[in-house]
N, C-alpha and C positions, 0 to 999 in steps of 0.2 A: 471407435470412441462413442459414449454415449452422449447423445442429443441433448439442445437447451429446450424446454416445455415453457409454454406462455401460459400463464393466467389473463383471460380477457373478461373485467369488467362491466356489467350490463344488466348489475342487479336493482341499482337505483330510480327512486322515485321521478328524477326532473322536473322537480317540484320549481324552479326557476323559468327551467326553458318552456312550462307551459304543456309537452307531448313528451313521450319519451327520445328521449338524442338517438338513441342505439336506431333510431330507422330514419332518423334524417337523412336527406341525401347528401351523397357524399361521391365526387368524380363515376356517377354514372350508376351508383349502386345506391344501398345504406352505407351506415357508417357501422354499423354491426359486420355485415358483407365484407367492407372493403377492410375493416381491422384486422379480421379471420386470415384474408389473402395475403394482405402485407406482411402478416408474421409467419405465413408460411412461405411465403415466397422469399423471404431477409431469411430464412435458413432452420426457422422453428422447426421441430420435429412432429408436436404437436399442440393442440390449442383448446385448453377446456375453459368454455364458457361459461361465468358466472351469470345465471337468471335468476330473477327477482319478483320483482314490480311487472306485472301482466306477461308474464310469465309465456301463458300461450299466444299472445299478440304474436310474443317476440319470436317463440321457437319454429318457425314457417320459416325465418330470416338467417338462420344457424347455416353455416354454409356447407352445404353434401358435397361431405371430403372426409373418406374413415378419419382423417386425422385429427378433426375436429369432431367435439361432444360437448356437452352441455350438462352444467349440474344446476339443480333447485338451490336457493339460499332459503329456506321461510322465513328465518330471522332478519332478512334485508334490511327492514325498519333499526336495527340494533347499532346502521353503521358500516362503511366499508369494508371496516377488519373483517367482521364476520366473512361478509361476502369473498375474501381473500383466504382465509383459511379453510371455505368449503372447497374455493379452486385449487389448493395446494393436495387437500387429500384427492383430490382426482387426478393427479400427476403421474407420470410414472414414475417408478419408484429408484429407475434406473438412469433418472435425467442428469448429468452433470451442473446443472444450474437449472432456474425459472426467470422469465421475462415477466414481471408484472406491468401489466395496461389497463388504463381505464378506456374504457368505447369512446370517453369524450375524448381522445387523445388523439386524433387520427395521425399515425406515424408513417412513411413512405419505406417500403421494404430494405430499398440504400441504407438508411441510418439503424433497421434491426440487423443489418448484414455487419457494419459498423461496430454495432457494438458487439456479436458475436464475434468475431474476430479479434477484438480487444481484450476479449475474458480470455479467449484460448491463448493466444501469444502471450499476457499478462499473469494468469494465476491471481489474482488480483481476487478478493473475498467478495467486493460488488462495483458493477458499472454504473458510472453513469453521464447522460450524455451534458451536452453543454451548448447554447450557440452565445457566442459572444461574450465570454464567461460568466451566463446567466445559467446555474444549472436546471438540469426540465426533468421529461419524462420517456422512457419505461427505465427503469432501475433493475437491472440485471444481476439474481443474488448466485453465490454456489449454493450448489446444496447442500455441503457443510454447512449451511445457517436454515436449512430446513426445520430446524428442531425451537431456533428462538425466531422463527417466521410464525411459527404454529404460535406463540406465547402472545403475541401481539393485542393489545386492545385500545379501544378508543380513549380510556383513560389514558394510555400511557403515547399516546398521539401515534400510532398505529405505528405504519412502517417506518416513519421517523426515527422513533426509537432506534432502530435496529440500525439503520443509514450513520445517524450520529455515532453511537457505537463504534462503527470500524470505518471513523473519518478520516484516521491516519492509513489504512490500508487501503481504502478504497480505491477506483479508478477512474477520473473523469476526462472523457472523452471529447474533445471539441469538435464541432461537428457544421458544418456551412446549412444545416436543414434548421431555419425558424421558426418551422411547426414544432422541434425541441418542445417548447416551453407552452406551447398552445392548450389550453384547457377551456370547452366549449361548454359550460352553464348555463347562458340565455341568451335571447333573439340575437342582441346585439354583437356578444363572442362570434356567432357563431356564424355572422356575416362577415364579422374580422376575419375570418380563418378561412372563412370562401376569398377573399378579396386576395388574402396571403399566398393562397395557394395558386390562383392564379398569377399572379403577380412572379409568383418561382418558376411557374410555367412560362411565361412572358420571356423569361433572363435567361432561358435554357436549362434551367436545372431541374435534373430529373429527378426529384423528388417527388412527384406522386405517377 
């Protein structure tokens, strides 16, 4: 069976948080580092990273694992889509689905294991997770929608689009991990999300 492929995010400015997020720390590493490993370790096959914004800062932080590589955006400035559809032409071409992440999203490898497992039993056009029925993030597409992935634009509220689209097919997964819905932007988030994950560590759950 062919493998699900992540798209990992990390082409943006962090014009909020001040530095760039993609090297903040994160359970011992970055959060560039430890995104790469979570989604290879939850079952990815492979992991192409979207670079952007200081481009060479970041690529020293790419984690050395053939399975993981790195693409340029130069258009960064344009918008996430961009940055999404340069990581989709680096895919393979024989992937069964793509995981899209953004770097601010730190996901624990349980819940990409979770949702791969969801697509394959399901057939289901796209995943998505959920905690508390709050839906969050990585959104897991087939690759039958490779084709209106590639069409996306910030005008048309990127992947939204596509999500709304097949709301009746879709698959939402509930999920006991809280960092679900976590999206890190600035200082503050981004001590939220330190406190959260501690805090899951605290109650025994292995999420990260």
């Amino acid at each position: 069976m062919a493998g699900v492929s992540a798209v990992l995010l990390a082409a943006g400015e962090s014009t909020r948080m001040g530095d760039h997020k993609a090297l903040l720390p994160w359970q011992g590493t970055t959060l560039l580092e430890y995104q790469a490993r979570s989604l290879l370790d939850g079952g990815c096959t492979e992991v192409v990273v979207v670079l952007g914004f200081q481009s060479a800062r970041l690529r020293p932080h790419v984690l050395d694992d053939p399975r993981v590589r790195s693409v340029l955006n130069r258009r960064y400035r344009q918008g996430k889509t961009a940055s999404i559809r340069a990581g989709l032409r680096g895919i393979d071409r024989a992937a069964e689905g793509v995981l899209i992440v953004g770097v601010d999203q730190p996901r624990p490898p349980e819940l990409v294991a979770q949702l791969l497992a969801a697509f394959r039993q399901s057939g289901a056009p796209l995943v998505v997770p959920a905690y508390r029925g709050r839906r969050g993030h990585p959104v897991l597409f087939s690759a039958g929608l490779l084709p209106e992935l590639m069409r996306i634009s910030e005008e048309r509220e990127g992947l939204r689009e596509v999500v709304e689209r097949y709301r009746a097919q879709r698959l939402v997964v509930e999920s006991d991990c809280p960092l679900v819905t976590v999206n890190i932007n600035t200082p503050e988030e981004y001590q939220a999300a330190l406190l959260l994950a501690a805090g899951c560590a605290q109650d025994g759950r292995r999420l990260l």
